[in-house]
DODRENKE-599380 format. One record per residue (C-alpha): residue number from 0; residue in one letter; x, y, z. Coordinates in nm, 4 decimals. Layout:
N
NODE    i  aa        c1        c2        c3
NODE  NUM   a         X         Y         Z
...
END
This chain:
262
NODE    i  aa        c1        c2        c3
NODE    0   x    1.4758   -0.3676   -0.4416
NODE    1   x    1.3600   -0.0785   -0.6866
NODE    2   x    1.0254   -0.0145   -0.6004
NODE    3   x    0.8061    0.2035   -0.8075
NODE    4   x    0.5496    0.4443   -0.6672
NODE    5   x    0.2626    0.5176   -0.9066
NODE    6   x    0.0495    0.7987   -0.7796
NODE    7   x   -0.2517    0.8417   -0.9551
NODE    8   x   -0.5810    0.8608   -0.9078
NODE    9   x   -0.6620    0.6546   -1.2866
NODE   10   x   -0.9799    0.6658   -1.4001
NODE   11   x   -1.2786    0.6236   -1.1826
NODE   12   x   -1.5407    0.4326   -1.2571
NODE   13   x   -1.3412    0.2344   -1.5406
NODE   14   x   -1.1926   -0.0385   -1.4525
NODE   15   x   -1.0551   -0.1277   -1.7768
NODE   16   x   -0.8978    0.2390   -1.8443
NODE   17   x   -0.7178    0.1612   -1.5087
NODE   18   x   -0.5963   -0.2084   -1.5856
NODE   19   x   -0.4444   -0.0056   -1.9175
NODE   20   x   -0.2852    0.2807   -1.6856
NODE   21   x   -0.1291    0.0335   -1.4473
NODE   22   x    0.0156   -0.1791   -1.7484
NODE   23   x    0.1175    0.1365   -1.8723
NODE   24   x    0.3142    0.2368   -1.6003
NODE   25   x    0.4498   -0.1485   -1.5692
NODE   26   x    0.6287   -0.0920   -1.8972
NODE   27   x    0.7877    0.2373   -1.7021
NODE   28   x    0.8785    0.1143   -1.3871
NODE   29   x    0.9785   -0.2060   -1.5872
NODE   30   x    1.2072   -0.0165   -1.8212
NODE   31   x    1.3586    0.1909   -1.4978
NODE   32   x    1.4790   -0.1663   -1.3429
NODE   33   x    1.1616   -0.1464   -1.0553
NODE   34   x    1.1360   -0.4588   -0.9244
NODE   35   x    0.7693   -0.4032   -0.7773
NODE   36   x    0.4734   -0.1839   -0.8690
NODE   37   x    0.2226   -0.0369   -0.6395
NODE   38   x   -0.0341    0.1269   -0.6435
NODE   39   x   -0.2834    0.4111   -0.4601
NODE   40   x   -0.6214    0.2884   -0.2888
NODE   41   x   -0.8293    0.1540   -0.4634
NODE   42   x   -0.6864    0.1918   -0.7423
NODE   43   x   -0.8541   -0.0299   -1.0312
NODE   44   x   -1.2138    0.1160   -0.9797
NODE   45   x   -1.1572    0.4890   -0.8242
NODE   46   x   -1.2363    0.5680   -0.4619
NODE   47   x   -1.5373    0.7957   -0.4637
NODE   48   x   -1.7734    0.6284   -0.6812
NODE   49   x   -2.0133    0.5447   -0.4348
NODE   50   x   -2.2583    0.2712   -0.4974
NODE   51   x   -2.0343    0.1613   -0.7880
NODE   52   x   -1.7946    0.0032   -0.5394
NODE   53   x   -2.0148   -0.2596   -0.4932
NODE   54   x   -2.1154   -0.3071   -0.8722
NODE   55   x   -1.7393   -0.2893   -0.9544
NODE   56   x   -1.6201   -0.5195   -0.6798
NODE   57   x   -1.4896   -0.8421   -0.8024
NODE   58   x   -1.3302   -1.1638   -0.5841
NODE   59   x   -0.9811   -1.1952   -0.5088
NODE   60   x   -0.9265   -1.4270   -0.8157
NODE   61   x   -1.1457   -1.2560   -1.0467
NODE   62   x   -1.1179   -1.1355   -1.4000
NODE   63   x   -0.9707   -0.7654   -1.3128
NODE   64   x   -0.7044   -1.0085   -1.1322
NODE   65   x   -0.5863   -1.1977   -1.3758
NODE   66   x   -0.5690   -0.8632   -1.5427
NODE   67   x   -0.3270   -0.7864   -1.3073
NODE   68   x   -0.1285   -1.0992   -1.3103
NODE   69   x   -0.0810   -1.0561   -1.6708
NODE   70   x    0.0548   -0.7262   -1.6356
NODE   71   x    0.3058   -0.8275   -1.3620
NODE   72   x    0.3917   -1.1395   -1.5814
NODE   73   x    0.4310   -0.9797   -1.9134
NODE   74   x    0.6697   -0.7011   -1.7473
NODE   75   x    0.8545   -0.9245   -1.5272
NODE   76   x    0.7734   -0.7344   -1.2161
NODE   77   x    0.5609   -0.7562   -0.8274
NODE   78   x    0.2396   -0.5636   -0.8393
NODE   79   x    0.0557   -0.4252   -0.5598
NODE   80   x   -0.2634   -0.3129   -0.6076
NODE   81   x   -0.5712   -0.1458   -0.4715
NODE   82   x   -0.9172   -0.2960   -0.5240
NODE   83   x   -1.2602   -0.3248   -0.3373
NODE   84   x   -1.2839   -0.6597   -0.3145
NODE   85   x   -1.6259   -0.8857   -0.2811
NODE   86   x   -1.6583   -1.2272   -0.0878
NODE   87   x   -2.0216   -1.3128   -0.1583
NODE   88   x   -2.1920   -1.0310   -0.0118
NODE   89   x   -1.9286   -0.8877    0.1508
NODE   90   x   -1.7216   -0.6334    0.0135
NODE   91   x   -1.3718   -0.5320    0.1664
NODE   92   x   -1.1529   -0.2756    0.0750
NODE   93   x   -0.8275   -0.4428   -0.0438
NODE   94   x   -0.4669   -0.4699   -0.1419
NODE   95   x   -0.3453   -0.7684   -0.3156
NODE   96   x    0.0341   -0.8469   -0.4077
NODE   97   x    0.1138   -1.0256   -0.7420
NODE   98   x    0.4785   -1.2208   -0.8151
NODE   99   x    0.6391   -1.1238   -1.1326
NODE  100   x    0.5600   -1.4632   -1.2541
NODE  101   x    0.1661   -1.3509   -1.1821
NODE  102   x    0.1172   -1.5886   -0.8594
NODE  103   x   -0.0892   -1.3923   -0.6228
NODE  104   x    0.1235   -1.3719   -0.3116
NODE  105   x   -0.1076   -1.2421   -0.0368
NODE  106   x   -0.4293   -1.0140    0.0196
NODE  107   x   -0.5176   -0.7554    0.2848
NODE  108   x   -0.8530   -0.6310    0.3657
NODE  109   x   -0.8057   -0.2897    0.5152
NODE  110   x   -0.9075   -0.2948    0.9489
NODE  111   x   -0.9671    0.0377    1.0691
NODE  112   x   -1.2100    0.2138    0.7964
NODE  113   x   -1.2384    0.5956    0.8331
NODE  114   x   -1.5146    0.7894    0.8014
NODE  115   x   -1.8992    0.7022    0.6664
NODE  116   x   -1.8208    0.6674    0.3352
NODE  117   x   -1.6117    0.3198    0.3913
NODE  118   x   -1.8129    0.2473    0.6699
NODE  119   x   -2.1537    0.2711    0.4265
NODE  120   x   -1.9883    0.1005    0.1892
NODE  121   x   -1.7101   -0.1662    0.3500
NODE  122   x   -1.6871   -0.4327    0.6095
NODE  123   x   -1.3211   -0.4150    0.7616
NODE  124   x   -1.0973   -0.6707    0.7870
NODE  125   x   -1.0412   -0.8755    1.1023
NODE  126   x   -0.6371   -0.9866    0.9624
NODE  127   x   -0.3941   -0.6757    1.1326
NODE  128   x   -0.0446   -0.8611    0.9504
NODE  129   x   -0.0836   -1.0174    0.6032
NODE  130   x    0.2768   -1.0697    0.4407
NODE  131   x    0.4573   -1.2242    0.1591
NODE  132   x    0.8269   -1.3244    0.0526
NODE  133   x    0.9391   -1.1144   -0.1858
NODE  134   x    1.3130   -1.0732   -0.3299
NODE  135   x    1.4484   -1.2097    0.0107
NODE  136   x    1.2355   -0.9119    0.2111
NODE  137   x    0.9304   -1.0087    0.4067
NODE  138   x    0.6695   -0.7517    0.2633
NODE  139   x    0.4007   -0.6550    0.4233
NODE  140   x    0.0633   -0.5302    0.3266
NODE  141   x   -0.1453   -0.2401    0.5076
NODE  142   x   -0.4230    0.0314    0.3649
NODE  143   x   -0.4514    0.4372    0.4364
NODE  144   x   -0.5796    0.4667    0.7788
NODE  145   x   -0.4236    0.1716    0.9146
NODE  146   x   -0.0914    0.3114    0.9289
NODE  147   x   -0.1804    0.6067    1.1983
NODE  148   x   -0.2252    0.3330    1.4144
NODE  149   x    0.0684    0.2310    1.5883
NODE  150   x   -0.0416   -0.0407    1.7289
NODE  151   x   -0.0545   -0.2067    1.3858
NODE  152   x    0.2694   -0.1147    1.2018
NODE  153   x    0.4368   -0.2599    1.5526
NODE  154   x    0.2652   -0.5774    1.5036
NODE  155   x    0.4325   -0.6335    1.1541
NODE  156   x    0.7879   -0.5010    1.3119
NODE  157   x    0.7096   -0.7787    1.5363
NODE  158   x    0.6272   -1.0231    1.2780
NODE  159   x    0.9192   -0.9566    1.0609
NODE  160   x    0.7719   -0.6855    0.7729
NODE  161   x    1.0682   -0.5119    0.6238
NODE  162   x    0.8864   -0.3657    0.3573
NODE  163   x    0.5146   -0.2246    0.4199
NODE  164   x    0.3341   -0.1302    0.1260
NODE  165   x   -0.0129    0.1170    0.1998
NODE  166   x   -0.1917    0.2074   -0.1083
NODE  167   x   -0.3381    0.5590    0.0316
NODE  168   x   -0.6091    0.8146   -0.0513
NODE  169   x   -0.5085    1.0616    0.2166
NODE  170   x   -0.7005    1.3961    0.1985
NODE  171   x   -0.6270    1.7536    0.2333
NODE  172   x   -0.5928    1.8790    0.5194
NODE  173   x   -0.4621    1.5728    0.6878
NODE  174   x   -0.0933    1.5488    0.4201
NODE  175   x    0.1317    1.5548    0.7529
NODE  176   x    0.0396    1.1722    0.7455
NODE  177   x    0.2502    1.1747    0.4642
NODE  178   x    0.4819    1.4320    0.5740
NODE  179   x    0.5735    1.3515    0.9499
NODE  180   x    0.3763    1.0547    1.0674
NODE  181   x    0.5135    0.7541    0.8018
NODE  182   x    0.8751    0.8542    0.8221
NODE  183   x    0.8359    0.8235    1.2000
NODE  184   x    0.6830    0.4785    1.1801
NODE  185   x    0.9629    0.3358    0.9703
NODE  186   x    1.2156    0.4597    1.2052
NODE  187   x    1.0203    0.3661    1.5437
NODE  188   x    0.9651   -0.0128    1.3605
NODE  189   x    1.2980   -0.0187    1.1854
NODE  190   x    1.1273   -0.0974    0.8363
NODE  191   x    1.0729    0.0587    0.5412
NODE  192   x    0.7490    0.1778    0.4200
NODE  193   x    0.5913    0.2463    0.0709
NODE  194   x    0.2558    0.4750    0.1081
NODE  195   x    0.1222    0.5513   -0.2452
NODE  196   x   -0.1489    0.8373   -0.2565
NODE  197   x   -0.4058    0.9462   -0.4949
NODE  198   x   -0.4178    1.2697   -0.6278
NODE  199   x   -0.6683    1.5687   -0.6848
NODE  200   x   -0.9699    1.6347   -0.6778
NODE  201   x   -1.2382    1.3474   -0.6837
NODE  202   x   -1.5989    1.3311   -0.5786
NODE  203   x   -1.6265    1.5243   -0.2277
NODE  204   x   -1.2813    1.4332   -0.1752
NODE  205   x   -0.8873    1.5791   -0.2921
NODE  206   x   -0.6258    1.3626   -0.2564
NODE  207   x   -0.2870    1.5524   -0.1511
NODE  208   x   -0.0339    1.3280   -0.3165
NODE  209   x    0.3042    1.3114   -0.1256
NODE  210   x    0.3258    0.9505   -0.1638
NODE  211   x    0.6979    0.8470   -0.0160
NODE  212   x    0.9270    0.5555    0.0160
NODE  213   x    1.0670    0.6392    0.4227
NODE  214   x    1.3646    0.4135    0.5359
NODE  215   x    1.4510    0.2683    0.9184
NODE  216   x    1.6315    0.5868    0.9780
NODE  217   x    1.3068    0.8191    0.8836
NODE  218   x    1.4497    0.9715    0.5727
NODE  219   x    1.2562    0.9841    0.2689
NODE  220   x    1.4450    0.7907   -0.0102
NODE  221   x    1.1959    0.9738   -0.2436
NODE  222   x    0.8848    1.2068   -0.2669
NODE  223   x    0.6195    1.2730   -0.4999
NODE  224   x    0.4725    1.6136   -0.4928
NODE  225   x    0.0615    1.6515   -0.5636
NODE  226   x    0.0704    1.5593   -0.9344
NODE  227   x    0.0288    1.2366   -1.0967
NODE  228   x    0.3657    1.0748   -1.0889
NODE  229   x    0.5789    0.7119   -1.1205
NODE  230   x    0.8167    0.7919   -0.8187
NODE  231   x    1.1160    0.5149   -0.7870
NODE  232   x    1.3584    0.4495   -0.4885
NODE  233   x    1.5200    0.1667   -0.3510
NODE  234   x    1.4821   -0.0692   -0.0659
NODE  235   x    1.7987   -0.1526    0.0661
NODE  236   x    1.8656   -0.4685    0.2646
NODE  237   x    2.2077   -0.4345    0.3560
NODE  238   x    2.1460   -0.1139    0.5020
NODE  239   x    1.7579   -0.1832    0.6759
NODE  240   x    2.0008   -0.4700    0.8898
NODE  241   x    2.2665   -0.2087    0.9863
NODE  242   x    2.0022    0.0369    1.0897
NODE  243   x    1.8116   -0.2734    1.2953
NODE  244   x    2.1687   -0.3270    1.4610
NODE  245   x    2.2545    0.0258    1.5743
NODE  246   x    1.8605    0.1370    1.7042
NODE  247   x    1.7434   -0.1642    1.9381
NODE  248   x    1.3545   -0.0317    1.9707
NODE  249   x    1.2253   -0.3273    1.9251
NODE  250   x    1.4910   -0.5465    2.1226
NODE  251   x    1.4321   -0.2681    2.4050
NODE  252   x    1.1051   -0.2860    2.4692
NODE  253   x    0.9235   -0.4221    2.7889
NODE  254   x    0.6072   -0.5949    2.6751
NODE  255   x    0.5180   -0.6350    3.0196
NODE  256   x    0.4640   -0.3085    3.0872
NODE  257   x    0.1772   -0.2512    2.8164
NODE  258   x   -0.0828   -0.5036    2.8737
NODE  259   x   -0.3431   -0.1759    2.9984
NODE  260   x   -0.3172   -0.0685    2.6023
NODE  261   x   -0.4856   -0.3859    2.5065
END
């Protein structure tokens, strides 16, 4: 499955700028045979907009949705996409996957916030393994911080994920997330995993880019560097059930033995 990478950062604070940049890039990714989109962190209203987050917020099936439905309808292709999400007066921060027919599939509300700023701002999820069907792959859906926690990328390995999508906004100095720590989690859960940054400077924050598709063998079938950029690389079935077959981690390990982690 061609998957297509799109790290930006948009336009914060715009909502409908974004929704234009992401069908923008659907006609690219679209045109280069992607069959899925996705996108950085919250990507259709910026990340460090403070307050905004909550004026911008919109439910799971609101209008900046069908926005996105559209997009993935019109162009034939999945989108995954990053959006702060409000449930009467709760606001999550969010990923939500679309079918290239526009169904939504499935919607994650990130667990582990980091820092004040989410914390002030967010109420964390309490779902660790949301997933959809997808192309005959079992995707999976995770946000930024959640990933350095290996607790949860073994619970989708457990649950099946083959593909797990994280919509980023990983900052400087911490880009050997990026670098070192997501190739190892595809190879220690035998999946592969899509982790789509934003970029530059924005608010208190810089994003470091480096967003990268890492296979079950911890190679990086592709790399952005810390521009904006539509980075495409496949997700290959055939060989994500060869790898499963030669490196039995997860057929090796004694469950047993870690009930003191819980």
């Amino acid at each position: 499955m061609r998957t297509a990478l799109l790290q930006s950062s948009g336009h914060p604070g715009h909502v409908a700028e974004n929704l234009k940049a992401l069908d923008d890039a659907a006609v690219r990714a679209a045109a280069a045979g992607a069959d899925l989109l996705v996108t950085s962190e919250l990507f259709l209203t910026g990340y460090a907009v403070g307050d905004d987050l909550g004026r911008l917020a919109e439910p799971a099936d609101g209008d900046a949705a069908d926005a996105v439905a559209a997009t993935a309808a019109r162009h034939g292709l999945a989108v995954a996409y990053g959006y702060p999400e409000r449930a009467g007066d709760t606001v999550y921060n969010s990923v939500q996957l679309v079918a290239p027919d526009g169904t939504r599939l499935a919607n994650y509300r990130k667990t582990h916030l980091y820092g004040c700023f989410e914390r002030d701002h967010f109420t964390p999820g309490d779902r660790p393994v949301v997933q959809a069907e997808l192309d005959g792959l079992t995707v999976g859906l995770m946000i930024c911080y959640d990933v350095e926690f290996p607790e949860n990328v073994r619970a989708h390995a457990l649950a099946g994920t083959d593909l797990l999508l994280v919509p980023t906004a990983q900052l400087h100095p911490f880009q050997f997330v990026a670098e070192a720590v997501v190739p190892v989690r595809a190879f220690e859960n035998q999946m592969y995993i899509a982790y789509v940054n934003r970029v530059g400077p924005e608010g208190d924050f810089e994003f470091v880019g480096l967003s990268t598709l890492a296979g079950p063998d911890g190679v990086a079938r592709g790399r952005a560097g810390r521009g904006e950029e539509l980075l495409l690389a496949d997700v290959d079935p055939l060989f994500l059930a060869a790898s499963r077959e030669d490196n039995p981690y997860l057929l090796d390990r004694r469950p047993g033995l870690y009930g003191s982690l819980a």
